[in-house]
C-alpha positions as CSV (number, residue, x, y, z in Angstrom):
1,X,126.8,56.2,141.8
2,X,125.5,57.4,145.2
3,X,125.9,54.8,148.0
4,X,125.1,54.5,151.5
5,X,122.2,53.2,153.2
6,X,119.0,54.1,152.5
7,X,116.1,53.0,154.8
8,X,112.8,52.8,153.0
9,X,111.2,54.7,155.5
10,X,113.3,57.9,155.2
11,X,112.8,57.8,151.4
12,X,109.0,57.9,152.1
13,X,109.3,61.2,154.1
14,X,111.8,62.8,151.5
15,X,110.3,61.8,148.3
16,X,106.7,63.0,149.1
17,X,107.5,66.2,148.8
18,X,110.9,66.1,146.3
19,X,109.9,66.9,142.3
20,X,109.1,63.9,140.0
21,X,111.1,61.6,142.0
22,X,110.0,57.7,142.1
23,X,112.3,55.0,144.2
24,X,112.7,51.8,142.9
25,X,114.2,48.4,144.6
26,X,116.9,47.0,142.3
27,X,114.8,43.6,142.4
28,X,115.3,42.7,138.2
29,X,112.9,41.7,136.5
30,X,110.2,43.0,138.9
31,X,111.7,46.2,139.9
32,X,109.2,46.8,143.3
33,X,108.2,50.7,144.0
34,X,109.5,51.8,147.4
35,X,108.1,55.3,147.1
36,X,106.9,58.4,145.2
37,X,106.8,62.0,145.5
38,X,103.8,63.7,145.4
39,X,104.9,65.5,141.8
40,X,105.4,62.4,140.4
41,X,101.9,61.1,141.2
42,X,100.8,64.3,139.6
43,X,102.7,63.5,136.2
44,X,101.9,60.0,136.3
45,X,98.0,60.7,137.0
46,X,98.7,57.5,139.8
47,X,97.5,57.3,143.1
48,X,100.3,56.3,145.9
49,X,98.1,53.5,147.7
50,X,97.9,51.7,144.2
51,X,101.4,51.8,143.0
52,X,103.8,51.2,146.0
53,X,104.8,47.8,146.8
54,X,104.0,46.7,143.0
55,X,106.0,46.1,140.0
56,X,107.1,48.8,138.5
57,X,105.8,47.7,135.0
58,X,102.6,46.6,136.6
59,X,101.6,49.9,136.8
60,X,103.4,51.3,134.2
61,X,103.5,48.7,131.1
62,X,106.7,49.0,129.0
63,X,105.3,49.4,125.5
64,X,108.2,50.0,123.9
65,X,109.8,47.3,121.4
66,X,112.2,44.4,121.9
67,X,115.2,46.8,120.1
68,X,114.3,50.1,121.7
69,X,117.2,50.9,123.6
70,X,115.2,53.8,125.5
71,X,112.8,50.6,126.9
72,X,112.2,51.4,130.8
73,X,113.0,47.6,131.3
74,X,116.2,47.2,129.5
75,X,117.0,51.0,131.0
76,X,116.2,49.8,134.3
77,X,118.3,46.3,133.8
78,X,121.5,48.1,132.7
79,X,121.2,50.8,135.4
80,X,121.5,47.7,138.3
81,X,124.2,45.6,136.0
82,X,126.7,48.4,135.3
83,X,126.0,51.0,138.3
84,X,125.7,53.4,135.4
85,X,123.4,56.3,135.2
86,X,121.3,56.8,132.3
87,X,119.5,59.5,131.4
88,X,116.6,59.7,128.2
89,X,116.0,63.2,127.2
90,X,113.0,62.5,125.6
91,X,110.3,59.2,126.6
92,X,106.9,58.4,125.4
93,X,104.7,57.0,127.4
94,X,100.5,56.6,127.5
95,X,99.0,57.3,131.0
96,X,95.6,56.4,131.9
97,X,93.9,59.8,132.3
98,X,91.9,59.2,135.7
99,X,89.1,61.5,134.8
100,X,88.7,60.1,130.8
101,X,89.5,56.8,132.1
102,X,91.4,57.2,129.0
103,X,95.2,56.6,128.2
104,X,96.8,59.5,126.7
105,X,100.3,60.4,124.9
106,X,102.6,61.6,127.1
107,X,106.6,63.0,127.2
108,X,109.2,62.5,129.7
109,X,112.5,63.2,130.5
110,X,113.9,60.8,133.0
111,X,116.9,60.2,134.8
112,X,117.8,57.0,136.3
113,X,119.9,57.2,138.9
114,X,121.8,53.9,140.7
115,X,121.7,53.8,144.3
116,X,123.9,51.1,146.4
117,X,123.5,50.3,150.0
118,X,126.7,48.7,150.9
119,X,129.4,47.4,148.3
120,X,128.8,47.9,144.6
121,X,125.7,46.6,143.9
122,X,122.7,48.4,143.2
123,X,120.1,48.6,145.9
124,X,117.9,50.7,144.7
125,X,116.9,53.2,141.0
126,X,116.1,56.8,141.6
127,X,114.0,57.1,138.2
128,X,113.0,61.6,138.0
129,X,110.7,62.4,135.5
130,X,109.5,65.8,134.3
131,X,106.9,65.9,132.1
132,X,107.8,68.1,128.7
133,X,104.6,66.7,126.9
134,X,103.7,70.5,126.5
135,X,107.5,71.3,124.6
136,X,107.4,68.2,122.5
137,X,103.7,69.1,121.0
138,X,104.6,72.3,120.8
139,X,108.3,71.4,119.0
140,X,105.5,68.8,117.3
141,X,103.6,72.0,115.6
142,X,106.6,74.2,114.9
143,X,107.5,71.3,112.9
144,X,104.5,70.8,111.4
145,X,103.4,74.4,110.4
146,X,107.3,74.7,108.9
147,X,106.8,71.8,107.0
148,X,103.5,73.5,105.5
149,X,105.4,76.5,104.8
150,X,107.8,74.6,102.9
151,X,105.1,72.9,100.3
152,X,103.4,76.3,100.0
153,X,106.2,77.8,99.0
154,X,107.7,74.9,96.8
155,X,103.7,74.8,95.1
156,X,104.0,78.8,94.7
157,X,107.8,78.3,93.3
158,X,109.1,80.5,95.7
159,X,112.6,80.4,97.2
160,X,113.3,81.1,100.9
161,X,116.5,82.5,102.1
162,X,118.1,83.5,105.8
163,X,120.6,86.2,105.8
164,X,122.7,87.3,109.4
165,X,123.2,90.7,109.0
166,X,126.6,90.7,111.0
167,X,128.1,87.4,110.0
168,X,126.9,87.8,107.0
169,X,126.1,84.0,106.8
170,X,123.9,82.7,104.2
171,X,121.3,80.2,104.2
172,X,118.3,79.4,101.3
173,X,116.3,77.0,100.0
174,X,117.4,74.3,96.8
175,X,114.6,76.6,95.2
176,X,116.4,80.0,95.2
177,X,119.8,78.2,93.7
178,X,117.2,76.7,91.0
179,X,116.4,80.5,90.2
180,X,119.8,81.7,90.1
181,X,120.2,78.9,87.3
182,X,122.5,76.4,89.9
183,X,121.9,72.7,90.3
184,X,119.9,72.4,94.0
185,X,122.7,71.5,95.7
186,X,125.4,74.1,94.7
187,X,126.8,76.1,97.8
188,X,126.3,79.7,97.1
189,X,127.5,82.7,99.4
190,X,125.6,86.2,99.8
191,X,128.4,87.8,97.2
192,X,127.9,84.9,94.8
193,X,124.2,85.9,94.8
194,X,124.8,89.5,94.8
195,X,127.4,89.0,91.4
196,X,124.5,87.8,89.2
197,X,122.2,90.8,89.9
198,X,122.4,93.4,86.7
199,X,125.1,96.1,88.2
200,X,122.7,98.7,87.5
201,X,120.2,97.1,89.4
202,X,122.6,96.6,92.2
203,X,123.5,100.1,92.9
204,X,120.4,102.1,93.2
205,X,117.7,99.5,94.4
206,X,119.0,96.5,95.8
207,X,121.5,98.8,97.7
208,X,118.8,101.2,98.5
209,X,116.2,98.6,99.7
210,X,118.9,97.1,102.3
211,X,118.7,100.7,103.4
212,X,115.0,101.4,103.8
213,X,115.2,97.3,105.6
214,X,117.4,99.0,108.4
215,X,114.5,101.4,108.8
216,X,111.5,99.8,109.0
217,X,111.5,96.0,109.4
218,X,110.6,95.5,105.5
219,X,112.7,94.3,103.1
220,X,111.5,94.9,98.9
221,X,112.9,95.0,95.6
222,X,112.5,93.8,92.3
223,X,115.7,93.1,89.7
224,X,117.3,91.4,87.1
225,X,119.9,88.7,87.3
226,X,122.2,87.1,84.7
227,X,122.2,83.2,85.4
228,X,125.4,80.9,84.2
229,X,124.3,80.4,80.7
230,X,123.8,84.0,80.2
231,X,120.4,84.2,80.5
232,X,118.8,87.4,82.1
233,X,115.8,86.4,84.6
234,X,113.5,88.8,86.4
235,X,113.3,88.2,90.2
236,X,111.5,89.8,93.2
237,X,112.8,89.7,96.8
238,X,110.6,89.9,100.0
239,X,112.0,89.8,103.4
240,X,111.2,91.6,106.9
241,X,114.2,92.3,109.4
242,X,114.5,90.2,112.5
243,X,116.0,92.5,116.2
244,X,117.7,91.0,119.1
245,X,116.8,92.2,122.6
246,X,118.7,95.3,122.3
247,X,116.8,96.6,119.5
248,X,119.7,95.8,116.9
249,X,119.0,94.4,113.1
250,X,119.9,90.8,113.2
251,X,118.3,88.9,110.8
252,X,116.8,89.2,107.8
253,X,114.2,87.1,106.1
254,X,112.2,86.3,103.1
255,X,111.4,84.7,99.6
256,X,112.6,85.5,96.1
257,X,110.2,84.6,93.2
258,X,111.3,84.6,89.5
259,X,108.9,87.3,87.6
260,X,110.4,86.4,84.0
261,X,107.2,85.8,82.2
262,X,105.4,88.2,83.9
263,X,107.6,90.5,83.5
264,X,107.7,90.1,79.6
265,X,104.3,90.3,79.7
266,X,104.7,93.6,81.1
267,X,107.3,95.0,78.3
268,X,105.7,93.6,75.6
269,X,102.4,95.4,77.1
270,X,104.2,99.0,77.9
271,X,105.6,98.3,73.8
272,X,102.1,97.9,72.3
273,X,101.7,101.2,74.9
274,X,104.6,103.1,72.9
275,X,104.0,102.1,69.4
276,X,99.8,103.0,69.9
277,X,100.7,106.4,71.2
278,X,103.3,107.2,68.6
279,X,100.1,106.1,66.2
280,X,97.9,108.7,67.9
281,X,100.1,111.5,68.2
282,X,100.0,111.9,64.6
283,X,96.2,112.4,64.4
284,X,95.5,114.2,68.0
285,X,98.3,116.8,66.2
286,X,96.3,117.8,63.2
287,X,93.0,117.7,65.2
288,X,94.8,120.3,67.2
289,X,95.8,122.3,63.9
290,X,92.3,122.7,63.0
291,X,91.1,123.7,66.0
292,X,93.4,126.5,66.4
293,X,92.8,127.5,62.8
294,X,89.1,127.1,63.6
295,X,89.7,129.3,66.5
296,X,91.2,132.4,64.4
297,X,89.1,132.1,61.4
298,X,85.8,132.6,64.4
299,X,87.7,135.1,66.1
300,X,86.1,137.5,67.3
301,X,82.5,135.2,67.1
302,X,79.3,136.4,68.7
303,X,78.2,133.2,69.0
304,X,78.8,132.0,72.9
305,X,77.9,128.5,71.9
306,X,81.0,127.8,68.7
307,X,83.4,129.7,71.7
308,X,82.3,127.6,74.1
309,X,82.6,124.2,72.2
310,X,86.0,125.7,70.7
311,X,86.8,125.9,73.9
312,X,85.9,122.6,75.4
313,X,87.7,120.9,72.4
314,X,90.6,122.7,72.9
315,X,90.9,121.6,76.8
316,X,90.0,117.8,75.7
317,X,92.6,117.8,73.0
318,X,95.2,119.0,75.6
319,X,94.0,116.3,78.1
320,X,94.4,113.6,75.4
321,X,98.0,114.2,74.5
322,X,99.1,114.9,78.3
323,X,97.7,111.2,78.3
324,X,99.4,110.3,75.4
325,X,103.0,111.7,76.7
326,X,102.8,110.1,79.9
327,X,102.1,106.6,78.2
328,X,105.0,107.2,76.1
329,X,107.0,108.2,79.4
330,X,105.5,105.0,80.8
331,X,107.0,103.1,78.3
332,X,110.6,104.4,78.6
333,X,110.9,103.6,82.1
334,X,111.8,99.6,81.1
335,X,115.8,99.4,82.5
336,X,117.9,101.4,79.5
337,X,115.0,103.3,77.8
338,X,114.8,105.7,80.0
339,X,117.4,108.6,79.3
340,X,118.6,111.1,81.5
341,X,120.3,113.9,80.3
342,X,122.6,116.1,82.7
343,X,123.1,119.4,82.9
344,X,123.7,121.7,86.1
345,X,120.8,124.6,86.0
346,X,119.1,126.9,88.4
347,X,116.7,124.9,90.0
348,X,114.4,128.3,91.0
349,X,114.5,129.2,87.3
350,X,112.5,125.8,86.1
351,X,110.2,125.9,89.2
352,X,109.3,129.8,88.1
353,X,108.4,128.8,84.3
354,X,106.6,126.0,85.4
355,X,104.7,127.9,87.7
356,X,104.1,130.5,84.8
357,X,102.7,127.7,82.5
358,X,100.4,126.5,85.0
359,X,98.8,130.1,85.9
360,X,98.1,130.0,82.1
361,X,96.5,126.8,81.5
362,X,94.8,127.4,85.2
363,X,94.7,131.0,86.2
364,X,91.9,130.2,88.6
365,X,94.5,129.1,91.4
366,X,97.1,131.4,93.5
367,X,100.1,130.0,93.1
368,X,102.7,131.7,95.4
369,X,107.0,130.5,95.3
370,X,109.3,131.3,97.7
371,X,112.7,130.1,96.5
372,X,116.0,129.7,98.5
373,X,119.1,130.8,97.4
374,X,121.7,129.6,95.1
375,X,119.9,126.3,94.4
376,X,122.2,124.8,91.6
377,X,121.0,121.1,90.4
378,X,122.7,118.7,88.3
379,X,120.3,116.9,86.4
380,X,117.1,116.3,82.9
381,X,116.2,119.7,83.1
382,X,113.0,118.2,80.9
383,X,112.1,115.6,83.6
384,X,112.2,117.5,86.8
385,X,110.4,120.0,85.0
386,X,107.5,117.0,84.4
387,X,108.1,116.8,88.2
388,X,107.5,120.0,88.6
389,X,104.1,119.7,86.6
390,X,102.6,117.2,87.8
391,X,103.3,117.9,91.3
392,X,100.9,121.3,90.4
393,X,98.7,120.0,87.9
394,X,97.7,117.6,91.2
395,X,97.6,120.6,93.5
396,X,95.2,122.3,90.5
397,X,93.1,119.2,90.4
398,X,92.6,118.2,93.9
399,X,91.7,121.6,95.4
400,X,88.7,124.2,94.9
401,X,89.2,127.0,92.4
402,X,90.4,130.2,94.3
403,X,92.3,128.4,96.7
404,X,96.2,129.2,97.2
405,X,98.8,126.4,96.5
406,X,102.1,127.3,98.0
407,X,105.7,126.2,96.3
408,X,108.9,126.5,98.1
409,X,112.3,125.2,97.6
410,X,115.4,125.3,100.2
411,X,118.9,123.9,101.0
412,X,118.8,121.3,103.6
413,X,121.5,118.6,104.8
414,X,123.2,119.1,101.6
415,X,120.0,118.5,99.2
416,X,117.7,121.0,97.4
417,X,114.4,120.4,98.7
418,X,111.5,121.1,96.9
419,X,107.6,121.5,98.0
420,X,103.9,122.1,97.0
421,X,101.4,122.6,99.1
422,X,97.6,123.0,98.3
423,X,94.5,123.6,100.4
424,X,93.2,120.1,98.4
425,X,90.8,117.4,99.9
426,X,94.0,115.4,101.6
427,X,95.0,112.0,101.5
428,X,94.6,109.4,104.6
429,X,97.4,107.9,105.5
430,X,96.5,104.0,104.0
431,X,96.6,105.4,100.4
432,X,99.9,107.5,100.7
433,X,101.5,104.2,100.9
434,X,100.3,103.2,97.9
435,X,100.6,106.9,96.4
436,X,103.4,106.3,94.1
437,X,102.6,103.1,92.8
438,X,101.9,102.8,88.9
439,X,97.8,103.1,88.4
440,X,97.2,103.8,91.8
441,X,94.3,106.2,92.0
442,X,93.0,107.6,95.4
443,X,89.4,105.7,95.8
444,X,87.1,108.8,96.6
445,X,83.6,110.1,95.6
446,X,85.0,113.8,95.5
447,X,87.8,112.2,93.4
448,X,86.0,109.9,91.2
449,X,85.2,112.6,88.1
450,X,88.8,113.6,88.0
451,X,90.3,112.2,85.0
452,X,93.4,110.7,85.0
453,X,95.0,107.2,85.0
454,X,97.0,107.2,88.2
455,X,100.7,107.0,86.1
456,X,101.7,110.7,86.7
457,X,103.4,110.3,90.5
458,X,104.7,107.1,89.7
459,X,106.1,108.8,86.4
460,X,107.9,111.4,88.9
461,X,108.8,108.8,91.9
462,X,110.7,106.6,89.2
463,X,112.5,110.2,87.4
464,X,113.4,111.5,91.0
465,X,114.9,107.8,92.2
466,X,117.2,107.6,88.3
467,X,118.4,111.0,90.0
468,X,119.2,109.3,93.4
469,X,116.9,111.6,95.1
470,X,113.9,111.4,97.4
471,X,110.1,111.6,96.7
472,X,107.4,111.7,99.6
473,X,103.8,113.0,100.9
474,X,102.6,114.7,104.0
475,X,99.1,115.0,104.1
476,X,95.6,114.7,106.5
477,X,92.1,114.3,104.9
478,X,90.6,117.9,104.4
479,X,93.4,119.7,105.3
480,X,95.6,119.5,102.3
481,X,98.6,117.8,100.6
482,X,102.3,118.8,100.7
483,X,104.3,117.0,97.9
484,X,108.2,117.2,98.3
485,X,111.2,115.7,96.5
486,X,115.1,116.4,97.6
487,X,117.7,116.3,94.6
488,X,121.6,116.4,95.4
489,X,122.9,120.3,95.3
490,X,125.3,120.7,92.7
491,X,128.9,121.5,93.7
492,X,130.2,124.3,91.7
């Protein structure tokens, strides 16, 4: 409680210029106003001529209920009857706008403040407002647009989760415990989430994706999970990566969606895949029998035309089953089917016969290696040599006959790193994103009568990732494409 006295005529020079400050006589149930400050006119949207000597809730009626305990009137009667201050952190109140001649919502936080001239009792109030109608609408909207977020995501299924990357403290939604196959309210920690994800899984993607979030902001991955009753769910986890000021990862955020049916969808799709290229092997095989039979019996022909269409179905027949093996490789890359068989070789060796088998198939290119030295790999022979294909089929494909394509491989930071380079049309930098993505094909006119069905550099992504190695582009429009991937170097 402040005491002293007080005379009204000092508080008239003081509170014109002091911040939100309002002096009321202790005169219950009237409450006269002594003075106000200049701010507080401002808040209140009051003129000083037309409040002092009135009522306090003359000017300002108390709208509040009966039971409101925050009600300036019962505020203002306990402040003179126990010499207590009291202070309201948050007060609504409707003030006539002078210029609408309309009343409008308004928020303040007010602090009532006993003042005694003489003795204990109270003389005077010193009520300070400050106007936070701006926080509490904008608190209001935060709300608001949260709560939206909340129904969208409950309508799209999705789970939400909060993760702190140094505590380690996890937060989520009743959703994602639904998905992990957990009544809504179970408590579950970030290990008790991470023990349900397939242990495969765990290791090279989950582990990998946290990784690549440290890196750039995003957070991605898609995995299975076994669920209490030992059912195995598909799910897919989004986030982005939250800094402090310093620049440091601090939290991460996201949603987590279970992709079960779609999913099935998916295998029974790459299945029907499988079992209709098996079906077509058979027949694209003796097709191919006859044509080469066809091909000695009119050999040497003097008609240019039967060479020419020999020829022609000869190259289409070829294009059909590289199709056909890449679907079937398509198919194998469901979790288990997809088989990789070790072995340490010479790394060089494999480029330089797969070089050898391009020249033949395309000997209008000049394809130049320059290998590094003792480059020692242990790993599918058969499936980095797809790699290996693909990566110059595409250099064949996307360049003009008679230019060079350039292959090189080297040690570096412990891996053997692998490139090709071509003179090709080039890739912008919005579809190397999307580059190794299954189907993805580069949208293009100088591109659009090249066959192919956009599987192959997903094909070798996925092969070089089983190996626990790195796959990436460097590329400008028109001035050419350098493919790389990095394997581990074998320790002899």
């Amino acid at each position: 409680m402040i005491t002293g006295s007080f005379p009204v005529a000092i508080f008239q020079t003081i509170f014109e210029k002091s911040p939100g400050s309002l002096l009321v006589q202790g005169d219950k149930p009237r409450f006269t106003i002594i003075a106000a400050s200049d701010t507080y006119l401002e808040i209140t949207s009051s003129i000083r001529e037309n409040i002092v000597g009135k009522g306090f809730f003359e000017v300002f009626p108390d709208d509040a209920t009966p039971n409101d305990d925050n009600s300036a009137r019962k505020v203002f009667t306990k402040v003179v009857e126990t010499g207590q201050k009291i202070d309201i952190p948050v007060y609504r109140f409707d003030v006539l706008n002078s210029n609408t001649k309309k009343y409008e919502v308004r928020y303040w936080s007010c602090c009532n403040t006993p003042i005694a001239c003489g003795g204990n009792e109270v003389a005077y109030i010193l009520n300070t407002v400050v106007d936070i109608t701006r926080e509490v609408k904008a608190k209001e909207a935060a709300l608001e647009n949260e709560n939206r977020l909340r129904l969208a995501a409950d309508a799209a299924a999705l789970g939400t989760w909060e993760l702190n990357i140094q505590s380690q403290a996890f937060s989520y939604s009743p959703r994602l415990a639904e998905i992990f196959g957990h009544p809504q309210d179970t408590s579950l920690s970030i290990l008790d989430v991470r023990a349900q994800i397939n242990r495969d899984d765990m290791g090279h993607i989950v582990i990998d994706a946290y990784f690549k979030a440290l890196r750039t902001g995003k957070y991605l991955y898609e995995v299975r999970i076994t669920r209490p009753d030992g059912s195995l769910r598909w799910i897919k986890v989004q986030g982005v990566l939250i800094y402090d000021e310093r620049k440091m990862p601090l939290i991460l955020l996201g949603t987590i969606l279970d992709t079960t049916e779609s999913k099935r969808d998916e295998i029974r799709k790459n299945d029907f895949i499988a079992m209709a290229s098996h079906e077509l092997k058979t027949p694209l095989t003796s097709i191919k029998a006859y044509l080469q039979l066809l091909s000695r019996k009119l050999t040497p022909s003097n008609d240019s035309f039967i060479d020419n269409a020999l020829q022609i179905a000869n190259l289409q027949v070829n294009r059909m089953t590289d199709l056909i093996h890449g679907f079937l490789d398509l198919s194998k890359l469901e979790p288990g089917k997809l088989k990789v068989d070790t072995q340490v070789f010479d790394l060089n060796k494999l480029i330089e016969e797969m070089i050898a088998e391009s020249t033949l198939i395309s000997p209008n290119h000049e394809i130049s290696f320059i290998p590094g030295k003792d480059l020692t790999v242990a790993a599918d022979r058969e499936k980095i040599g797809q790699v290996m294909t693909n990566f110059l089929s595409n250099a064949i494909k996307y360049s003009n006959k008679g230019s060079k394509i350039m292959v090189s491989s080297k040690l570096k930071a412990g891996n053997v790193e692998v490139a090709v380079a071509d003179e090709g049309f080039g890739i912008n930098a919005k579809d190397q994103e999307k580059l190794f993505q299954r189907f993805y094909r580069v949208e293009s006119l100088r591109m659009k009568n090249i066959s192919g069905f956009g599987i192959g550099l997903y094909l070798a992504s996925e092969i070089i990732q089983r190996h626990k190695g790195k796959i990436w582009v460097e590329s400008a429009e028109d001035m050419g494409s350098t493919f790389y991937f990095s394997l581990p170097l074998h320790n002899k």
